[in-house]
N, C-alpha and C positions, 0 to 999 in steps of 0.2 A: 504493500500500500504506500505511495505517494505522502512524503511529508511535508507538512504546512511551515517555511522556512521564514521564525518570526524576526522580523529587521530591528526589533529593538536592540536584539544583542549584538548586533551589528555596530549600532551607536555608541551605546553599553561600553563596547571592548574599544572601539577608533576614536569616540573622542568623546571619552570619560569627564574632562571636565569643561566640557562646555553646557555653555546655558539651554535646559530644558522647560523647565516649568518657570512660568513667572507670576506671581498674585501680589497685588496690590491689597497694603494697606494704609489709607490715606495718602501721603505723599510718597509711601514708602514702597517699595518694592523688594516683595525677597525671591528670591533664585532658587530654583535644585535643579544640578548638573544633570548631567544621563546616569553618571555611576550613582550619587547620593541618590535620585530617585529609585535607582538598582537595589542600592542594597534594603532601601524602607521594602519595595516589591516582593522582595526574596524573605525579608523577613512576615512579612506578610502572609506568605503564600504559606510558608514551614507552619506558620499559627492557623492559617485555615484548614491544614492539615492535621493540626494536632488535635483536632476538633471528633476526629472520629466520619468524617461524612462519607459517604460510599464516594468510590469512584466516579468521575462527570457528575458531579452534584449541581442543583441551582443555586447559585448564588444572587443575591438580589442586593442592588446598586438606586440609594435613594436620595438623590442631592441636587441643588443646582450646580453648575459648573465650576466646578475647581480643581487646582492642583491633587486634592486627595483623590478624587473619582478618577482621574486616570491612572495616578500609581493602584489604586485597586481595582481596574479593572487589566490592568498589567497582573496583578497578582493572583488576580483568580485563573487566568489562565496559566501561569506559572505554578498551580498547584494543581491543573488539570480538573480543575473546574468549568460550568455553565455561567457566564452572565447575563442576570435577568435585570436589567435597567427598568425604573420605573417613572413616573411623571413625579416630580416634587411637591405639585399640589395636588395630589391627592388624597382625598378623605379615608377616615375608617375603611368603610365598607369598598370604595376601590381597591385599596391594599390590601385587604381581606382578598376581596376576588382573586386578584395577579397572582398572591402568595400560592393560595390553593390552586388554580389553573396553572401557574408554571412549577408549582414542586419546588417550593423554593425552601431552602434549609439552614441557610442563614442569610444575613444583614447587615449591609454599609449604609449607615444613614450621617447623613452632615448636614448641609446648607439649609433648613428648609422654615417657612418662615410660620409654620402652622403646626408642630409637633404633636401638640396637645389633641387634635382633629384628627393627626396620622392614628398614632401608637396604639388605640384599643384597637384597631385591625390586626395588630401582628401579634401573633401567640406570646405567652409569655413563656413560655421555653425555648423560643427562639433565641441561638447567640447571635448580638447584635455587636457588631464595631462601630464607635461613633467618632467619626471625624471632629479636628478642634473646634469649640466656637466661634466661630463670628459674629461679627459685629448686626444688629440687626434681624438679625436667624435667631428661630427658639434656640433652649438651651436643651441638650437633648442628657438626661441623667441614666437614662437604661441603659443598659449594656457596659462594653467595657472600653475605656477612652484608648486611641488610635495611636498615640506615643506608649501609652503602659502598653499593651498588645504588642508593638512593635521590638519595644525592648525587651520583652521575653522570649524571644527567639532567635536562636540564629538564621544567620540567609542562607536559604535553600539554595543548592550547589548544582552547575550544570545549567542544560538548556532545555528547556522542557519542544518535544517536538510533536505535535497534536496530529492525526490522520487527518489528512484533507476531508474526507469524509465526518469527520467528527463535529460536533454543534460548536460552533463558537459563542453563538449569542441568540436568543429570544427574547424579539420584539415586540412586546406587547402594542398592537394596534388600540386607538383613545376607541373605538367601536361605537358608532351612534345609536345602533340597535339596544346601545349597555350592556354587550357582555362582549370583553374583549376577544379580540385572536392573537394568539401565540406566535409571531413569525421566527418559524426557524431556521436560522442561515449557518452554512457549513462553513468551514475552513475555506473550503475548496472556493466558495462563493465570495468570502473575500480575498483569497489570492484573483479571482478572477478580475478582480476592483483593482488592483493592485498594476495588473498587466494593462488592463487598461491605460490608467494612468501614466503610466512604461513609455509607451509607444505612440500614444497620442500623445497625451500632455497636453490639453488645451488651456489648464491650468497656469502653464508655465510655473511650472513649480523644480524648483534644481535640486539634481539628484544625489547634488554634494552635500546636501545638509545646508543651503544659503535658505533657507526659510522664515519667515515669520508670519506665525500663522494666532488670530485672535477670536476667542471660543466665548461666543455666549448664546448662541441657540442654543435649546435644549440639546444637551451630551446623550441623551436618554433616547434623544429619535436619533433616526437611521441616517438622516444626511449629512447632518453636523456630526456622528460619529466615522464618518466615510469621507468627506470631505475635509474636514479637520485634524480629528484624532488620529484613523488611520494611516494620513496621507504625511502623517509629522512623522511617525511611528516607522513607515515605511521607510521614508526619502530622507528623517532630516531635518534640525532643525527649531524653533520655541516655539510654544503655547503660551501665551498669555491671556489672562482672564479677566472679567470684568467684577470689580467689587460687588456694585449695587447698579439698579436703573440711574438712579441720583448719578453718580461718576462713570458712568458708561461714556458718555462723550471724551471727558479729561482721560479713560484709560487708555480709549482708540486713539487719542490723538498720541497718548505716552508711547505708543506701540508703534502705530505707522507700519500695517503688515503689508507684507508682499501679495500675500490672497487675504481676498474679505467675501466673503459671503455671508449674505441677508435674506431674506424674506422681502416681496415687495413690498409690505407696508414700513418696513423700516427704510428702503429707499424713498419712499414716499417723504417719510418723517425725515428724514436730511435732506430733502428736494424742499419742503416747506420749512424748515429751521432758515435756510439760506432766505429764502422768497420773503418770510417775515421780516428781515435783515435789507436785503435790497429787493426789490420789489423785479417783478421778469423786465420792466422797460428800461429799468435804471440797470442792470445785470449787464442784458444785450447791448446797452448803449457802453459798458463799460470794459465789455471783449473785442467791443470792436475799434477800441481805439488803441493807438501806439505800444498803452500800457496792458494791453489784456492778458495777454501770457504773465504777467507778473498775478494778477486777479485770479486767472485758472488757479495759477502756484497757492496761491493765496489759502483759495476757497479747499480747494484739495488738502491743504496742510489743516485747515481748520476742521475738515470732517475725520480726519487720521489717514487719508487716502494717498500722501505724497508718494508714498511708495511703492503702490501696489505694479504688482505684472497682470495678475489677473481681478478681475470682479464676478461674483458668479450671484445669480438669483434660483430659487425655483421657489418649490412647496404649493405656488399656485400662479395665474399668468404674470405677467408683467405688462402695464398696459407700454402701449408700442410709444407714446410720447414722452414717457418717462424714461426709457432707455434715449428717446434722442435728446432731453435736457442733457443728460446725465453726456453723453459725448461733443457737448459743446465744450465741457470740462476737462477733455479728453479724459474720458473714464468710461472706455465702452466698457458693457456688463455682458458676462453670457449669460443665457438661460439653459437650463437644465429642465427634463421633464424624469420626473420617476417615482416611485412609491416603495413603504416599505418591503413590499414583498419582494422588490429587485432589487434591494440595495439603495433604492432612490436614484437609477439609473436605466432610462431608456432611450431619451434621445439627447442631444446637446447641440443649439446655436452659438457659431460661435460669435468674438463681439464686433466684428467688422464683417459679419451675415446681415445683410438689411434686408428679412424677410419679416412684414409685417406680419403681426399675430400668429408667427409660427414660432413650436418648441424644437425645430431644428430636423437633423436626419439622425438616424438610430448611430450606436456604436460597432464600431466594427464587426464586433462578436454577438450581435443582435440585431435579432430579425422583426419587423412588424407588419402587420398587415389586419383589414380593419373587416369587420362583420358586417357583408355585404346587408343584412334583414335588422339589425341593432346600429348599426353604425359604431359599436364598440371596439376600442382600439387591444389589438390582441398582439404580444410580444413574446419572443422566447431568446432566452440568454444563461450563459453559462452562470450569470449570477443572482438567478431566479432561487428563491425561495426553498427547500426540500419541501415544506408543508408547515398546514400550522398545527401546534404543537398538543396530542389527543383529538386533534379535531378533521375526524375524517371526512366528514360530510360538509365541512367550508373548504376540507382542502380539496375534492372532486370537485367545487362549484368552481374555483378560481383556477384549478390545473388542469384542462380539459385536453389529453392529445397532443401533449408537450406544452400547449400555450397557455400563457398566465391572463387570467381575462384581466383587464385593469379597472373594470367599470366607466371608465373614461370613455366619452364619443368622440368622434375626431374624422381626420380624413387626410388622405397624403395625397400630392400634384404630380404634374408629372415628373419633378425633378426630385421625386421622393422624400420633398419634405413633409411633416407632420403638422397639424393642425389641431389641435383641442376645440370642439365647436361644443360642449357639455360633458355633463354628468351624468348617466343615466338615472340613478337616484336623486339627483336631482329634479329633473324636471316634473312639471306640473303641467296639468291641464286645467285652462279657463272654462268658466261656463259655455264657453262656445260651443266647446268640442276641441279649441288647438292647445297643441303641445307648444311648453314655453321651456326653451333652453335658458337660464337666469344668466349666464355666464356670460356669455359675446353682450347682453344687453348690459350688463355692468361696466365693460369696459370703457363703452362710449363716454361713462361719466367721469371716469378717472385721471382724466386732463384739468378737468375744476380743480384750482386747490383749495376751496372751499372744506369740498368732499374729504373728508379722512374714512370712513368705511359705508359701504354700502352692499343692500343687500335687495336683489328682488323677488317679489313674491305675489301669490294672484288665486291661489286655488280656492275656488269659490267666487269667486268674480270674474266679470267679464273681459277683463283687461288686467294686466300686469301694473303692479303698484311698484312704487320705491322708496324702502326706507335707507333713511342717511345719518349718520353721525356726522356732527362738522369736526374740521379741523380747527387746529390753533386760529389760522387765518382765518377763516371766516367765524369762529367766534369773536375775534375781537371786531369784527361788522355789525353794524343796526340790521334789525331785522329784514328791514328797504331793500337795504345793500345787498342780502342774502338772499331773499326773494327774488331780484332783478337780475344777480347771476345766476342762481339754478333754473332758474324759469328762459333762461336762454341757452342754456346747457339743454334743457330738457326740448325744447322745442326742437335745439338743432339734432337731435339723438333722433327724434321719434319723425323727423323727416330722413333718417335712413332707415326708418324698422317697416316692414309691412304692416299692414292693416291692424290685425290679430297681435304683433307681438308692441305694440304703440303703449306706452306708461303713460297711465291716466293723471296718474297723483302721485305726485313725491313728499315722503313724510319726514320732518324732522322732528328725530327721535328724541326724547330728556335723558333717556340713559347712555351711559358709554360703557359699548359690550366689550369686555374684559374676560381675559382668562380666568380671572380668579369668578365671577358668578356663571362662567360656563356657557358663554356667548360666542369665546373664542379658542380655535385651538392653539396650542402650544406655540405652533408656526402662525398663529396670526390670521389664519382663515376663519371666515365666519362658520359656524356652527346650524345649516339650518333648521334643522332639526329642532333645534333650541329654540330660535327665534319663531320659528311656526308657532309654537304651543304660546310663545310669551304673546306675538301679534294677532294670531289668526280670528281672533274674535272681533277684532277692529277692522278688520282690511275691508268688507263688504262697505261699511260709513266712510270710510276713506276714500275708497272709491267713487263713491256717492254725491261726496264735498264738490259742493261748484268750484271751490279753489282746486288750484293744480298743486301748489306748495302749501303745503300745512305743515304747521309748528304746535307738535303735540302738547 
């Protein structure tokens, strides 16, 4: 059997003491080389060992991003363990679930800012390692604290070498139905990530270790653990982390990586940080004079971007005007499409691709082709999913004849690129009788920076509604001013939509949907599911309103 060749100790052995992990605190910044994080790892691994847990056990990983969640998910694998990552804010009853669905046997818990809401989920025979406190995060008392653990053991000797075929990790899916899936990805599945990377590189990420790379999407999903962690792990290079929301700007700029990868609404949120600051007339008036490339330098330095090789977005579209602000600054973005079940990899634009509202052409090692009667986009790749994890009757729905259904609809042209035109769970039907794809009608609005989230919705009515969250920018507007742009947004939108799919009413919302009351996920998508139950009783009156723009 084929072995899984892990590049840490690569680093590890060539260059021991350079800078790996970096976390901030306040003004301060502390370091662990490759070997200091080595040897916490090793000692690590020896203590989760000495635990008694059968072979390939689950281990379960529960924190926001820091230094300590990757030295132990280094160690879990150095002791030939399972890691089962979970969401940070999750309640009792979530972590109860996960536990019991992925076999989980013991507990890395640190960052989290709700403990008290976690802990009656997890048994109390469970051993739990708790990472140091910080600042701002419960304080978590169970279990046993992550320096004493450490020092009672020596570092485990050697290199642990897993079978390609062996589980690396289970992904637990956020599951809108409410009962999660299991996704289990093999060794083999991220070596295939790995090879990719190789050989393409779209990333431009250097294989000599010149990297800097800055972590604070969730570590827990699949893309930030594949685009970041991995790709450090592999190739090379520091992880730096973000304290808090509060100094997330001051840590990006402390950092200045070479890759930055976001979420579109976080590109969004530094598109309108600037715009609050100089407004787009005064911006363009000020690139296009003598001094503009000092302005780009400028504005680039001030988001932490002066450095970057690459920029990458996915988790959900990027509207097409936001990627061309964003290369007035020269700072083209690629877009990535992908999902946990593949690793969060199916196709990739790259950032000088000017194919409007496409996710690009597949990877080399990956095939797609679209379901002539659903229009569902259907993929197969070496680094597709084995299954999820006891669940056989989700894994024949998603793995049908090698191909992984994505649930996504979409369509490719002739030149083989891809398209995302919905969701098939998504969509709804109006009282008409037509099917409303929400997604392509959302995009139109995302050029307002008004807009900070939006969401459409319709079932039960005869027309498609929109609800909005404002932005920074357009909260600090009179209501007037707010009216008088979305009501010209919305005009010019609904002269490109047919008949059937035309937004009657656009609503603005009083609440602001956040992860924390479960509007949003982790990645910053809306939740619709959530917002149906929270909206659905209102959208028929809304409809109804002679206004077009209503302020809930």
């Amino acid at each position: 059997m084929e072995k899984y060749n892990f590049n840490f100790y690569h680093w590890e052995k060539t260059t021991p003491n350079a800078p790996f992990l970096r976390q901030p605190f306040g003004e301060k910044w502390e370091t662990y080389t490759w070997a200091e994080a080595g040897q916490m790892a090793r000692r690590i691994a020896t203590g989760l060992q000495s635990l008694g847990l059968p072979p390939k056990s689950h281990i379960g990983l529960v924190s926001k991003n820091c230094r300590e969640w990757i030295i132990a998910d280094i160690a879990i694998l150095m002791a030939g363990y399972v890691s089962v990552p979970f969401y940070p804010t999750l309640k009792a009853d979530g972590v109860k679930q996960i536990i019991e669905l992925g076999d989980v046997k013991a507990l890395f818990a640190g960052k989290i800012e709700d403990w008290e809401g976690m802990k009656d989920g997890i048994p109390s025979d469970m051993p739990i390692i708790r990472f140091p406190h910080y600042k701002d995060s419960s304080e978590i008392k169970e279990g046993v604290d992550w320096y004493e653990f450490i020092n009672k053991f020596d570092p485990i000797e050697g290199e642990t070498t897993p079978d390609m075929d062996d589980i690396w990790t289970i992904v637990f899916t956020s599951g809108t139905t409410g009962i999660p899936k299991g996704v289990v990805l093999t060794y083999g599945n991220w070596n295939s990530m790995k090879e990719v990377f190789t050989y393409a590189n779209p990333l431009k990420i250097s294989t000599e270790g010149d990297n800097q790379f800055f972590s604070f999407l969730p570590l827990n999903h699949i893309a930030e653990r594949v685009v970041v962690e991995s790709n450090c792990l592999n190739f090379g290079g520091q992880i730096s982390f973000s304290e808090s929301l509060a100094t997330f700007a001051k840590n990006l700029q402390d950092t200045q990586p070479t890759l930055f990868f976001a979420v579109p609404r976080i590109w969004t949120k530094f598109q309108l940080g600037v715009l609050s600051k100089m407004p787009q007339a005064q911006l363009t008036a000020a690139l296009a004079n003598p001094q503009g490339e000092m302005v780009k330098k400028q504005i680039r330095q001030g988001l932490g971007l002066l450095n970057v090789r690459a920029c990458i977005t996915g988790a959900s579209s990027i509207p097409e005007s936001t990627k061309d602000w964003y290369r007035q600054l020269d700072v083209p973005i690629l877009e990535g499409y992908g999902m946990t079940e593949n690793c969060g990899s199916t196709t990739i634009l790259a950032a000088d691709d000017i194919k409007p509202f496409s996710v690009g052409k597949p990877w080399a090692t990956c095939e797609i082709k679209i379901n002539p009667d659903t229009q569902e986009i259907l993929m197969k790749a070496p680094f597709v999913m084995r299954e999820y994890y006891k669940n056989p009757e989700k894994t024949a729905e998603a793995l049908k004849d090698g191909w992984l259904h994505t649930g996504d609809q979409g369509r490719i042209d002739e030149e083989g690129y891809l398209y995302i035109t919905g969701r098939v769970k998504d969509n709804f039907k109006t009282t008409k009788g037509k099917f409303i794809a929400p997604a392509p009608i959302e995009w139109h609005f995302a050029q307002n920076s008004d807009i900070d989230q939006i969401c459409i919705m319709g079932m039960g009515c005869p027309q498609p509604v929109a609800l909005v969250v404002l932005s920074e920018i357009g909260l600090a507007k009179s209501n007037a001013e707010v009216k008088a742009s979305l009501d010209g947004t919305l005009t010019h939108t609904n002269d490109q939509l047919p008949s059937y799919e035309k937004v009657s009413t656009l609503i603005i919302v009083k609440d602001v949907w956040s992860i924390e009351d479960g509007s949003l996920t982790p990645t910053l998508k809306a939740k619709r599911n959530v917002l149906g139950q929270r909206y659905q009783d209102l959208l028929v009156a809304w409809h109804e309103d002679t206004e077009s723009i209503i302020f809930q």
